[in-house]
N, C-alpha and C positions, 0 to 999 in steps of 0.2 A: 388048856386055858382055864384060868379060876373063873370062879362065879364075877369076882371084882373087877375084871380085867376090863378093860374101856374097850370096846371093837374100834379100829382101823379103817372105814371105810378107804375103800380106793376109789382114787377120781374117775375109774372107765365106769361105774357102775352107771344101769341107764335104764330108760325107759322104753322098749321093742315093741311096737305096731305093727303086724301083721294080717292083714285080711279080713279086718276091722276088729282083730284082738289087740290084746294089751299083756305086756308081760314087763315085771320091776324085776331087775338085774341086780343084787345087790353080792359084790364080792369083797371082803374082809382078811384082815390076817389073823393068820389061824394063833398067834403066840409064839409059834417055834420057827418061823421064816418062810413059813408057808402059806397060801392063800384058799382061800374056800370060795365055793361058789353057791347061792344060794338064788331059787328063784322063785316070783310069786306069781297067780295069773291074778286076772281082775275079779276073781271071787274067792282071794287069800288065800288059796291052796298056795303050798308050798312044794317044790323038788328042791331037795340037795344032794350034792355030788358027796359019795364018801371018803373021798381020796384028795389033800390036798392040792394045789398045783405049786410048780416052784415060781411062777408070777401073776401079778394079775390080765397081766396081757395072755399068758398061757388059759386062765381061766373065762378070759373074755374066748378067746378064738373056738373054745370046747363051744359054747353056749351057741356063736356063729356057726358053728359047724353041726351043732345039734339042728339046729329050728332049718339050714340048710338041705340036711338031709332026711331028715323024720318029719319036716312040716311044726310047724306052730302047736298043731293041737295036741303032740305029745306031753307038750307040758301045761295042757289047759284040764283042770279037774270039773270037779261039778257044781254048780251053782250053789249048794248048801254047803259045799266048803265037804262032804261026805257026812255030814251030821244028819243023825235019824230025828 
């Protein structure tokens, strides 16, 4: 994908509360037919998958199935974002 390229949001992207956390779902298309999944917690840490998926329904069910089995806080970072 270029630098100029517009991102594609997809309509599943969401907002996940868990256990009084917060996580923003945001999944895109990658330029080539593929979709990415990108996610933030509530003190803008970021996780992203490095592999695209072939839908965005593929890349929602990965996120369901993650916080399903590892719990919420695998993808919760640290309050400073890991800044010293």
């Amino acid at each position: 994908m270029t630098e100029n390229t517009e991102l594609k949001l997809s309509p599943l992207c969401r907002v996940i509360e868990q256990d009084g956390k917060t996580l923003r779902v945001e999944i895109c298309e990658d330029g080539d037919g593929g979709w990415l999944l990108e996610v933030f917690d509530e003190f803008n840490n970021s996780t992203v998958w490095e592999d695209s998926f072939e839908s965005d329904q593929d890349a929602l069910f990965e996120i369901e199935a993650t916080i399903r089995e590892e719990g919420i806080d695998c993808l919760i970072g640290p309050v400073d974002g890991g800044m010293l």
